[in-house]
C-alpha positions in Angstrom: 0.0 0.0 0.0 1.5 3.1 -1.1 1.4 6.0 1.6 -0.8 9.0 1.3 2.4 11.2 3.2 5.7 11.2 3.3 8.6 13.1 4.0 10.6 12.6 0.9 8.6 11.5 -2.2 11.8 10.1 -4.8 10.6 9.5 -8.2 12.4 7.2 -10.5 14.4 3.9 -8.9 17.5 3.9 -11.1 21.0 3.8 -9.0 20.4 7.6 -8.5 17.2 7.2 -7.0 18.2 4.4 -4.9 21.3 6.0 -3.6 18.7 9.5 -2.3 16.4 7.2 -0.5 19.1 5.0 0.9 20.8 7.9 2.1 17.8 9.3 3.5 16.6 6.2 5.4 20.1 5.8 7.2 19.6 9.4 8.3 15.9 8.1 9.4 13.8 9.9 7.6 10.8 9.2 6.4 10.9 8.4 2.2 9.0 6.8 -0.6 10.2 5.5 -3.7 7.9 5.0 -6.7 9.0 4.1 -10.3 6.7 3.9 -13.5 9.1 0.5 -14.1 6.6 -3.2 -12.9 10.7 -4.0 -12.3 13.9 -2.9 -12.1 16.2 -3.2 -14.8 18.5 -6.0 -16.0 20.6 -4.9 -18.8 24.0 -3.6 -17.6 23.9 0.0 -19.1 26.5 2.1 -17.4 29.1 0.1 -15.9 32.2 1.6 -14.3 32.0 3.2 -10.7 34.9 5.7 -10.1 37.0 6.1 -6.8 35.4 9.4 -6.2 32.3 7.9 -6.0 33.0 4.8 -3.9 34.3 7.4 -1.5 30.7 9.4 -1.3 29.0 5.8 -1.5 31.2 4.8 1.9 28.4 7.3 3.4 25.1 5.7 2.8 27.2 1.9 3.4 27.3 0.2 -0.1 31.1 0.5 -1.1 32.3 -2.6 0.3 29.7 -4.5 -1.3 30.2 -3.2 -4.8 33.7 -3.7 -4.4 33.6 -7.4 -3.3 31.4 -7.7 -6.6 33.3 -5.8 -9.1 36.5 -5.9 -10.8 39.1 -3.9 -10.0 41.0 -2.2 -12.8 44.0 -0.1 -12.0 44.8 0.6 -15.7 43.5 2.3 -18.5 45.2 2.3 -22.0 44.2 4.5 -24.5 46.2 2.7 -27.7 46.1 2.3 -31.7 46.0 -1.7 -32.5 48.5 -3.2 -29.9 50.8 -0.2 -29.2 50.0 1.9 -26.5 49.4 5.9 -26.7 48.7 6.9 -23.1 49.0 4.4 -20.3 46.6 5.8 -17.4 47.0 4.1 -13.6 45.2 4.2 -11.2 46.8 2.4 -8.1 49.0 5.5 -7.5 46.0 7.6 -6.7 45.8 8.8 -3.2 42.7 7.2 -2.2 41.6 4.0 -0.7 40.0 3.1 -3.6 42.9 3.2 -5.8 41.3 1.5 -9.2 38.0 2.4 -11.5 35.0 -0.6 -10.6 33.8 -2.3 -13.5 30.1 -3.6 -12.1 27.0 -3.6 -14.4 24.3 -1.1 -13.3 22.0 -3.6 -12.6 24.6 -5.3 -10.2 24.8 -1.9 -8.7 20.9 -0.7 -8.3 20.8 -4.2 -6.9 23.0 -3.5 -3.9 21.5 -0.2 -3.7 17.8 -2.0 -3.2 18.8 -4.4 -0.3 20.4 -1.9 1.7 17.1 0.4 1.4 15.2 -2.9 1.9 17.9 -3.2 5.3 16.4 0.1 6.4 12.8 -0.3 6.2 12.2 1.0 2.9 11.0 -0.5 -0.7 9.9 0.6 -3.9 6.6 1.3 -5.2 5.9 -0.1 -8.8 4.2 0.6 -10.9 3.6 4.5 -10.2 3.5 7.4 -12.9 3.9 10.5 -11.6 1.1 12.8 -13.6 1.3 16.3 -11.6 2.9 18.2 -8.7 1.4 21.2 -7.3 3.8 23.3 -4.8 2.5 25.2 -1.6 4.8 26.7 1.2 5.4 23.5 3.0 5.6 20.9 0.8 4.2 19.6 -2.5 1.4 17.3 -3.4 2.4 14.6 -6.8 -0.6 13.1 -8.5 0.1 9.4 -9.9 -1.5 8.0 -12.8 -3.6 5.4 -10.5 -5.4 8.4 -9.1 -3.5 8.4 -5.7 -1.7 11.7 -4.5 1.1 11.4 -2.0 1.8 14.8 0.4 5.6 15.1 0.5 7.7 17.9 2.5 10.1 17.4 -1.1 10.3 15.7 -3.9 13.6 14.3 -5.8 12.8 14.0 -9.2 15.1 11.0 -10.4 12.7 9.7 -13.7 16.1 10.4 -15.9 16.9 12.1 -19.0 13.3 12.8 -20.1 11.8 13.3 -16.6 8.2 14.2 -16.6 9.0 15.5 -12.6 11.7 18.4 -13.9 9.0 19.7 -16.8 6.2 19.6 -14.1 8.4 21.6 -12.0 9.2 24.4 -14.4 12.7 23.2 -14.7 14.6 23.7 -18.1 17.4 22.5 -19.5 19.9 24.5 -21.2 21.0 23.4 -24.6 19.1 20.4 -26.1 20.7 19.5 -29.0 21.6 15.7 -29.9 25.5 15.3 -31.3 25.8 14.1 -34.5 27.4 10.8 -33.5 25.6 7.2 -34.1 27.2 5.0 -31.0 26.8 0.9 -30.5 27.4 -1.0 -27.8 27.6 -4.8 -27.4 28.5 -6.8 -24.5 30.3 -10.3 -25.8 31.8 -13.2 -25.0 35.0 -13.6 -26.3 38.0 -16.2 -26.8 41.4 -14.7 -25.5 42.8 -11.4 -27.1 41.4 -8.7 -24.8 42.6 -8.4 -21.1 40.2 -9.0 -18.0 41.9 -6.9 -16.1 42.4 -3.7 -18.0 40.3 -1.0 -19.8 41.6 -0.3 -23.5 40.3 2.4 -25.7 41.3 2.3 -29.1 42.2 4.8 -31.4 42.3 3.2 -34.8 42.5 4.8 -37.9 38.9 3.5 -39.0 37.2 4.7 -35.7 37.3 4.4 -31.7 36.6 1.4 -29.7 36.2 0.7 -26.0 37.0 -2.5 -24.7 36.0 -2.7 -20.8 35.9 -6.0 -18.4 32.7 -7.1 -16.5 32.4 -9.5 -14.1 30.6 -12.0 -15.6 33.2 -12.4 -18.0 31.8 -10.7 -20.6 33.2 -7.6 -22.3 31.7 -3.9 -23.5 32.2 -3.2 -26.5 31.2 0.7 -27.5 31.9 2.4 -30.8 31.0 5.2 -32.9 30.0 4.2 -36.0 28.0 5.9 -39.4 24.9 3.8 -38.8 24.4 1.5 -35.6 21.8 -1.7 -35.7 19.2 -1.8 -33.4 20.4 -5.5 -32.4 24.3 -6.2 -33.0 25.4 -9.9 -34.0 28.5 -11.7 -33.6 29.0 -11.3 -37.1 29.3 -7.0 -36.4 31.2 -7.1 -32.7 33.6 -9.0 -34.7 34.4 -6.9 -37.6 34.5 -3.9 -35.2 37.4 -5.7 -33.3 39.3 -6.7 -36.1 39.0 -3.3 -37.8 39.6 -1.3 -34.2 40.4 -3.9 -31.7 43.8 -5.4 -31.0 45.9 -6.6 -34.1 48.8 -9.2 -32.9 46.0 -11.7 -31.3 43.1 -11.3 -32.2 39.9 -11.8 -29.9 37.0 -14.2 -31.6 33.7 -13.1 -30.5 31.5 -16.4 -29.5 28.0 -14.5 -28.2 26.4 -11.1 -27.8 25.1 -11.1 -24.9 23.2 -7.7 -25.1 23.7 -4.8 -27.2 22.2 -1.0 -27.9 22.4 2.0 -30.1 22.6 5.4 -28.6 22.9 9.1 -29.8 24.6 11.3 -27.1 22.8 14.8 -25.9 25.1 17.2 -23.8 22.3 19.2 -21.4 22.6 20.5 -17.9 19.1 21.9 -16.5 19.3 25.7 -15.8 18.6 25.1 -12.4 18.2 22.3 -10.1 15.7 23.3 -7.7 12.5 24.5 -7.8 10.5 24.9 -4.6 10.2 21.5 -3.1 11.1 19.7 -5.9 15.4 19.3 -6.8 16.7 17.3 -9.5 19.4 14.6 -9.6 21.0 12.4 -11.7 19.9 12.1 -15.7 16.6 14.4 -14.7 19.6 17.3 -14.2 22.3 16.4 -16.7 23.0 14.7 -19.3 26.2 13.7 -21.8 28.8 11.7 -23.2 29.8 8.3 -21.8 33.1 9.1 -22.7 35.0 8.3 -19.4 32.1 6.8 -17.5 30.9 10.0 -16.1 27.5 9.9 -16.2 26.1 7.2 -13.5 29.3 8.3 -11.3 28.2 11.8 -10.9 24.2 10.7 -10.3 25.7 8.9 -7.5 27.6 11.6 -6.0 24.7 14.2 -6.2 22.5 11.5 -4.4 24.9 11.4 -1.6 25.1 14.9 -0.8 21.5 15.4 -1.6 20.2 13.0 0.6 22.6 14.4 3.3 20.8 18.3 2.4 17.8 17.0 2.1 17.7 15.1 6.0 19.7 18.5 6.9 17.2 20.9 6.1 13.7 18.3 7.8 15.7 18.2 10.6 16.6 21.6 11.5 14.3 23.4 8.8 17.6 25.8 7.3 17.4 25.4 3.6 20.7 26.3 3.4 22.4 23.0 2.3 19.8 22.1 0.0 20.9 25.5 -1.8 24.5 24.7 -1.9 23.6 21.2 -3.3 21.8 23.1 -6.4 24.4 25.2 -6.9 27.8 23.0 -6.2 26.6 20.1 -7.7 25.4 22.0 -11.3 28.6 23.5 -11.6 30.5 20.0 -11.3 28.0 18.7 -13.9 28.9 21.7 -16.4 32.2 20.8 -15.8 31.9 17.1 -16.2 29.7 17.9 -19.2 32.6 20.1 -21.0 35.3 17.1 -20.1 33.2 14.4 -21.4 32.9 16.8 -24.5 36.3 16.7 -25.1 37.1 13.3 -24.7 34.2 12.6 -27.4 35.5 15.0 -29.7 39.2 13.6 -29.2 37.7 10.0 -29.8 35.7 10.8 -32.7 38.1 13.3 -34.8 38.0 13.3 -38.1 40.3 10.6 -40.2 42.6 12.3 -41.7 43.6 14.1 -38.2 43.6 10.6 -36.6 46.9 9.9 -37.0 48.8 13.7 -35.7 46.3 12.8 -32.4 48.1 9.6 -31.7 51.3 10.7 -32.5 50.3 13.8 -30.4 48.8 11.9 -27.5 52.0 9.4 -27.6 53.8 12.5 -26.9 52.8 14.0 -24.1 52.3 10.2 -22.7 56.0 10.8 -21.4 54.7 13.7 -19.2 54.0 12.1 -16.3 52.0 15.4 -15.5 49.6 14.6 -18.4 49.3 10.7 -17.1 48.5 11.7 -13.6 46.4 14.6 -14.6 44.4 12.4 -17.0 43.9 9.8 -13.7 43.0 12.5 -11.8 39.9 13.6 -14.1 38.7 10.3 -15.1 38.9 8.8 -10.7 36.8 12.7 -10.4 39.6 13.0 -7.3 41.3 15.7 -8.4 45.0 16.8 -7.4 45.4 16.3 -3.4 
């Protein structure tokens, strides 16, 4: 039975979601969690969690598991075939999480769910959100089943085309789609790629990331003219032989799921409007160049749910406004990084080859490595 009143109404129960009310619970506060999903997902999406973020995620209790489930990769190589252009480590970082985790997201919202469920709290599905209307002290949502729940605030977490943000009044600034086709496949393979390392290629016919998972399988993403709405074995395999690693190659034996994608670069005008403050997808989106995305969800849901339990228990308002403003000027600066990464990835052909000999260059800075490391972990320099 879904409550008629609540504290903290959180709508959408992707990892960002999750991570608010999880947060919020362990403070003890009262919140409810609906999602217009009958379940949660399965597919593995985004699926790298950055030291940065495993630090934040040490608040609301979840690191150690994701990091007894993960894999731990402490090097990332950008390279063209099977010579590397920039080697990028990790295990030099000062942090106790020195390595990026490579754990599918539905591994992750997974982890996120039992701790809420250790806390008291579930999730409420199927619920569409239809309205919100604002007063003074709180909000009232209207649901597509004809319930309305009273909440104090409301976290809009419904992602990158969140009903909760236009209700609100909440913009975004910019709204244009890149013009870049991207697929991604997660395979099976037969030796040739490393299970402990992240490679991104730079090949003269395109880009192509080749990440771990857990299961044993391997992301695949490139950028590509025209992407198929279900990738074979027949296309992962061409892409790694055209991109992927030259000397031994890696025989694709399944796709285990793949996906098309177009990236858009937005970051709402504001995050907060009234009761209701934005998080996650609902409040930026970009580029998945260097896993960015989920990773900074997650950190806004820590330090929202931290506001948020601040300003029901003592009624100042005051950290809920830094949130809106700290976290939106991360997420422009995340946005423009991601940017550039993309536009490095995907530069034209006839450039590609002055970038790697450019990139191979600056490779013996040790400045450039550590700085790179730095901006990909989210730690900066300490």
């Amino acid at each position: 039975m879904i409550p008629e009143k609540t504290e903290v109404l959180v709508v959408g129960a992707g990892p960002v979601g999750l991570a608010v009310a999880v947060s919020l619970a362990g403070h003890g506060r009262q919140v409810t969690v609906v999602d217009r999903q009958a379940a949660g997902a399965n597919t593995s999406r985004a699926s790298v969690v950055h030291p940065r973020t495993l630090e934040l995620l040490e608040r609301i209790g979840v690191s150690e598991r994701l990091t007894e489930l993960g894999i731990h990769v402490e090097q990332f190589n950008i390279a063209d075939g099977d010579r590397t252009l920039v080697p990028v480590r990790f295990d030099k970082l000062p942090t106790e999480y020195p390595y990026v985790l490579m754990i599918p997201q539905n591994v992750t919202e997974q982890v996120l769910l039992e701790r809420l469920a250790e806390l008291g709290g579930t999730v409420h599905r199927p619920y569409v959100a239809t309205g919100v209307q604002q007063s003074v002290d709180g909000a009232e949502v209207s649901l597509e089943s004809g319930e309305v729940i009273k909440a104090q605030y409301v976290v809009a977490a419904d992602g990158m085309n969140s009903r909760m943000r236009d209700l609100a009044g909440l913009g975004f600034d910019g709204a244009e789609a890149l013009p870049l086709n991207f697929t991604l496949v997660d395979v099976r393979v037969e030796s040739g790629l490393p299970a402990d390392e992240v490679l991104l290629y730079f090949s003269k016919s395109g880009m192509l990331v080749a990440a771990p998972l857990p299961d044993g399988t391997f992301r695949l993403v490139a950028e590509v003219e025209e992407a198929p709405e279900h990738p074979d074995v027949a296309y992962a395999q061409r892409l790694l032989n055209a991109r992927g690693p030259q000397e031994e190659s890696a025989r694709v034996t399944e796709v285990v799921w793949g996906s098309r994608f177009r990236i858009h670069e937005r970051v709402a005008d504001r995050y907060r409007e009234g009761r209701v403050v934005l998080a996650g997808d609902a409040a930026h989106t970009h580029s998945p160049a260097g896993g960015q995305g989920m990773n900074l969800g997650l950190r806004d849901a820590v330090v929202l749910g931290d506001a948020l339990a601040d300003a029901l228990t003592t009624g100042d308002e005051s950290k809920l406004d830094d949130y809106a403003k700290a976290s939106r000027e991360e997420a422009v600066r995340v946005v423009a990084l991601a940017h550039r990464l993309t536009r490095l990835a995907t530069a034209p052909t006839a450039l590609r080859p002055a970038r790697n000999a450019g990139l191979h260059l600056l490779s013996h800075l040790p400045a450039f490595r550590r700085g790179l490391a730095e901006q990909l972990a989210a730690i900066g320099p300490r």
